[in-house]
N, C-alpha and C positions, 0 to 999 in steps of 0.2 A: 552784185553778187547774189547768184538765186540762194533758196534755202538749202537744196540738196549740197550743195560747194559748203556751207558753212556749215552741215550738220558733219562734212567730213573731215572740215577740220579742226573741227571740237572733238571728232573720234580720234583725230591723230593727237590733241594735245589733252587728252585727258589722263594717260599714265601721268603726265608733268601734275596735273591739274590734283591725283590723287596721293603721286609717291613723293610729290615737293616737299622740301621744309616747312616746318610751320615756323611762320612769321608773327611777332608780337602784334596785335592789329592797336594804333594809336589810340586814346580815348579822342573824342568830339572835343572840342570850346568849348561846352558847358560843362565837362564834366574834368575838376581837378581837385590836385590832391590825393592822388591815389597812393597810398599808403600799403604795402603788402610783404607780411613780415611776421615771423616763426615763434622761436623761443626768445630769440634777440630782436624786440624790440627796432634797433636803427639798421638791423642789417638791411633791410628793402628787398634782398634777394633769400628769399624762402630757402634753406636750406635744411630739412628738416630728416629728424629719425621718424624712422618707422612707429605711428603712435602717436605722436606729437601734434600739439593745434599749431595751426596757421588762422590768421585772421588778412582779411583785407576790408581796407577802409576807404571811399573815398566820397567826395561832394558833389552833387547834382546843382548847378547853379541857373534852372531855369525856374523853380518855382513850383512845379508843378506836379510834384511829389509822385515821380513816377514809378512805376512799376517795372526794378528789374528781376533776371531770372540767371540763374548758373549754371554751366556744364563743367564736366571736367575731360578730359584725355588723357590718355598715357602714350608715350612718344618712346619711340628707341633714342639712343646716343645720338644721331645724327641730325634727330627730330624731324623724322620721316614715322607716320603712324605707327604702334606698333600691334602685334598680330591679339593682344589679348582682347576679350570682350569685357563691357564692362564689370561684370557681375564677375570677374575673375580677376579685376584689381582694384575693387570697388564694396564696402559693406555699407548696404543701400541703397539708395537711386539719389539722382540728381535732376539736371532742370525742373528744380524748383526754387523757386520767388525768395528774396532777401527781404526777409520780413522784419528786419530790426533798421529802422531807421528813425531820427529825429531832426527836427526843424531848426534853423539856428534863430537863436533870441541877441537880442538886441544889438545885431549888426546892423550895417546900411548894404552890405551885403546878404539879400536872401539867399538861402541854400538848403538843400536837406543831406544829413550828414547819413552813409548808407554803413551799416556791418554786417558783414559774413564772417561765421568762424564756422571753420571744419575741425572736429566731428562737432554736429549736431544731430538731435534727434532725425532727420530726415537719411541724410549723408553720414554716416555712423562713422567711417574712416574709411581711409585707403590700406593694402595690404601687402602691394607688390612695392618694392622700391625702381627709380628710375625718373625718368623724365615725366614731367605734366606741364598742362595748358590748362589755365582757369579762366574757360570765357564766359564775360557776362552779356546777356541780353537784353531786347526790351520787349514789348507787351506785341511787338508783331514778329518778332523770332528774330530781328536783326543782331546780328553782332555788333557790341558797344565797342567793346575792348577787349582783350586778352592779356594774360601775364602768363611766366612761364613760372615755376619754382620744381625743385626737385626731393624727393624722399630717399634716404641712406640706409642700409643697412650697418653693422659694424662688423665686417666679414674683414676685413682688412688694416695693415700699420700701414699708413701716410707718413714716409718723414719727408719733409720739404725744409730745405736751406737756401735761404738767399743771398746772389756772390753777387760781387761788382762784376762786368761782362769780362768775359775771357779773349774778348776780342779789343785787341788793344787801342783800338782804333774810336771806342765805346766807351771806353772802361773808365769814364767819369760821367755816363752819359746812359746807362744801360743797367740794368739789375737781370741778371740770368738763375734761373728757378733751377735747382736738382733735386730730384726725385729717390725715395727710394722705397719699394712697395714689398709687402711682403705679407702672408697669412698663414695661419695655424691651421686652420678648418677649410678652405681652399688648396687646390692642386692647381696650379696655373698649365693647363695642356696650352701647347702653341701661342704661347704671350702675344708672338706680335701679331695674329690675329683676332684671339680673343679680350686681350686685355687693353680699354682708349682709358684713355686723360683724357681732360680739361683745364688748361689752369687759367683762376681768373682772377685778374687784378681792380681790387676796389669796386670789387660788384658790378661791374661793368661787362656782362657777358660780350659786346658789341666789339670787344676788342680780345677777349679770349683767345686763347691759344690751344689748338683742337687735336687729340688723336696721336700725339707722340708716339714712338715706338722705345721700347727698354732697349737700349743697347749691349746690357750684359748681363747677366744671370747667373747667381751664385746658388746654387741649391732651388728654395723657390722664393729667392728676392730679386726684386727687379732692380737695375739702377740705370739714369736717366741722368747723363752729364754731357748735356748738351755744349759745344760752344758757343752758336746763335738762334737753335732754333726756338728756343726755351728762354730768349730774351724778351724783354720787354723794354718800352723806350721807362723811364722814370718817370718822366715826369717831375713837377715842381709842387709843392702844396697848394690846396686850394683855396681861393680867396673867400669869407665871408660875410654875412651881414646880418644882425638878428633889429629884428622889430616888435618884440612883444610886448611894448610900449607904442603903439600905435599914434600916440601924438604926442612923441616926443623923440627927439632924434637921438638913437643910440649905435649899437658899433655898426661904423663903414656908413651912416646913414647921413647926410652934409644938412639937408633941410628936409621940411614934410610941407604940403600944399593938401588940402581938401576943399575936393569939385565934389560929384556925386559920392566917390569915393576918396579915402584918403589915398594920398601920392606920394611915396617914399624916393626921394631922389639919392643915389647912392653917389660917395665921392668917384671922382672921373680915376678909373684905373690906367696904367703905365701898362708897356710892354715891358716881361721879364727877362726873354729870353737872352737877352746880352748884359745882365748883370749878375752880381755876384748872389751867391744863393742867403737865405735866410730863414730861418728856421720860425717856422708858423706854424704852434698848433692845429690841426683840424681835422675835422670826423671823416674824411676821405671820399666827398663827394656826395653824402648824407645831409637829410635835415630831419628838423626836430618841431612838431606844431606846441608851439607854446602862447601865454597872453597872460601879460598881468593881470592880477585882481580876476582871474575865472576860476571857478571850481572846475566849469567844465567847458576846459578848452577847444574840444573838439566841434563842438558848436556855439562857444561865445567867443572864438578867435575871429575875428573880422576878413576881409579881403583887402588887399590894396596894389596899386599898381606901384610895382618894381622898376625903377626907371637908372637902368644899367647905361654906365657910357666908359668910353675904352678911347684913348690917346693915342693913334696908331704915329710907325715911324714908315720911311719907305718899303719896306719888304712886303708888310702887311696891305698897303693901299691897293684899292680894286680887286680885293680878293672878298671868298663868303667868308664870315666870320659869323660864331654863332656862340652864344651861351648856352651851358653845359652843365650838367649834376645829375644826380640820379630823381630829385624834384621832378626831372621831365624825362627819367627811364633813360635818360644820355641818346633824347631822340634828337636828330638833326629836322627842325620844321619851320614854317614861315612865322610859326607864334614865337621862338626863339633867335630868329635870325636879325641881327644887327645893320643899321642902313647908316651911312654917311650923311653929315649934318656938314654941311661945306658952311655954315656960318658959325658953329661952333671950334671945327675942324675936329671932330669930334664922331666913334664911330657909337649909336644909339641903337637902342633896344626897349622897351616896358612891356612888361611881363603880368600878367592876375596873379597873386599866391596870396597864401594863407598866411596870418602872421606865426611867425615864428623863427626857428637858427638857420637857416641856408648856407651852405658853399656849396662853389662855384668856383667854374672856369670858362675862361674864352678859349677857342677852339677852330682853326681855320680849313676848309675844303678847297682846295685845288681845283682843276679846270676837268681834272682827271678823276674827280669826286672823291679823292684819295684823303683822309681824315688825316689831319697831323695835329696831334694835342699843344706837342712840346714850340710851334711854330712861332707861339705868344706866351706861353707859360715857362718856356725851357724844362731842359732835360737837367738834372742833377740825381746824382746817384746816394747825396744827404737825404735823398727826400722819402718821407714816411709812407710808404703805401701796405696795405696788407693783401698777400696774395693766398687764392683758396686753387686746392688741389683736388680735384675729382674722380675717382675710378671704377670704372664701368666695367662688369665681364660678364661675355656673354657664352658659356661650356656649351661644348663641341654637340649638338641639334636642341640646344635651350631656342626659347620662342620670343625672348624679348632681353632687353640689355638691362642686369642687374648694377644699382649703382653701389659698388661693395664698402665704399672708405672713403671719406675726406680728410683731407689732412690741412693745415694752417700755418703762416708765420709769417713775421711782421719785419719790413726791410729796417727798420730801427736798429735790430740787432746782425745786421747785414754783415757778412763773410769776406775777404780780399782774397 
């Protein structure tokens, strides 16, 4: 192919190349632990008001105490760039160096533990609410990683109620989200164009539910009574296991083994989905870094290999199967994916984590790439998830999408 043919077809794909989505970019193998979280501590998904710190944390596991550097972006609803420049959502400047990091002490895992919080004296705060992208870099401009988190305004009522599905066919099997939005200080012109949702269940943007339209409107309240589009499968709770006892075997952990590192072998899990449901606390796909006996866990918590194994029956065999949580951003990748152990009969996994509370789930992909939670874990409509409702309005020639209101509520207190 000469140069002239390929510089033409990088002219044809470069609208794709500029007005795409932005995509979370994965961290490296050495880099885990990524911790990135608001007012709340275990949310992991930044959801913050206007003003408010965010902090991101996470561990460098080569040694080598490197040097990284931060950007920030602001994105429309769609997460297609949006029109402002920086200095016009930004009080500050950014790509600049993460200068707060420390070494971890007396692990057999080396690491250096890295923190960012916004505002600091450099990056003073953001201004605009909406969508952002926090990428980090390294000492030759490469992109490490990226996250996404969002800033609120309070321009808007979120009321969100959660029902068993209206579709009967679901309806032990399904939780359906209704909406109803409404503002004092807003004029909603043309709802079903300027006004999107988002609703997300369990912090999981990857499975979110995007862009609804209000179906009916009463003065200037919106209402949104979906009968499936607004569903979500349930899902089952999530399974656990903490080790902040490092050598000694505590919940879900069967025995510990240490080679270079310690080796936590977790009891062999069942498929759920054909049994009857049971009621398990758990933090919804969150974890927590903790370690006995540290002051300071963030660097005297150890590493150890997580060694996951899962009892499949016929439905599951010769399928991908992968471990899940928000631990690994609920990414589908080869550090996560589960293989067959034909001597154990037995589907395996070991995983690097830091010690501390984990849940998890197993999680199957199809031939069609098609994600199905509930395939190993089942769908039950008992089961506790918390779903966050988003709303974006963008008035008839505004330049970027305002996120006006979030609203919240827990299927615990779930509606028939």
């Amino acid at each position: 192919m000469t140069q002239s043919i390929k510089q033409s077809i990088l002219l044809l794909l470069l609208p794709f190349l500029i007005y795409g989505q932005a995509e979370e970019v994965i961290p490296p193998d050495y880099i885990k632990t990524v911790i990135f979280s608001g007012k709340t501590p275990e949310s992991q998904l930044p959801i913050l008001k206007l003003g408010d710190r965010i902090v991101l944390e996470f561990d460098a596991l080569n040694g080598s105490e490197d040097d990284f550097y931060y950007k920030i972006a602001h994105f429309d609803f769609d997460w297609k760039p949006s029109n402002l420049s920086k200095a016009e959502f930004m009080i500050g400047y950014d790509n600049n160096r993460i200068r707060h990091y420390e070494n971890s002490f007396n692990t057999y895992q080396i690491y250096s533990h890295y923190n960012l919080t916004i505002p600091n004296d450099r990056t003073r705060g953001l201004k605009k609410s909406g969508n952002y992208m926090l990428e980090i870099y390294n000492d030759y401009d490469e992109l490490v990683f990226s996250r996404k988190f969002m800033i609120h305004e309070n321009q808007a009522d979120v009321g969100v109620i959660v029902r068993r599905s209206r579709d009967v066919k679901y309806y032990d099997e399904k939780h359906t989200i209704d909406l109803n939005i409404s503002s004092s200080s807003i004029l909603f012109n043309n709802p079903t164009e300027t006004v999107k949702t988002l609703i997300i269940q369990n912090n999981n943007l990857n499975t979110a539910i995007s862009n609804l339209k209000p179906q009916y409107t009463l003065g200037n309240e919106l209402i949104y009574k979906y009968i499936s589009e607004s569903s979500f499968w349930a899902g089952n709770e999530y399974l656990n296991f903490e080790n902040k006892d490092i050598r000694g075997a505590n919940v879900a952990i069967q025995y510990i083994d240490l080679e270079d590192l310690y080796n936590n072998f977790l009891f062999t899990d069942i498929v759920r989905a054909n049994r009857p449901y049971t009621f398990n606390p758990d933090i919804n796909g969150n974890f927590v870094i903790t370690a006995l006996d540290t002051e300071k866990p963030w660097i005297e918590a150890d590493y150890a290999w997580i060694h996951f194994s899962l009892l499949p029956n016929e439905s599951i065999m010769n399928k991908n199967i992968y471990v899940y949580g928000n631990f690994n951003n609920y990414e589908l990748t080869e550090t996560n994916k589960m293989h067959f152990n034909s001597d154990r009969g037995v589907y395996e996994a070991q995983i690097l984590l830091k010690q501390g509370f984990y849940s998890y789930k197993y999680v199957l992909v199809d031939e069609k790439n098609h994600l199905d939670e509930g395939a190993i874990s089942g769908n039950f409509h008992e089961t506790d998830n918390n779903y966050k409702v988003l709303v974006y309005y963008r008035d008839l020639g505004a330049r970027y999408d305002r996120l006006i209101g979030i609203g919240e509520a827990n299927s615990i207190n779930i509606m028939n």
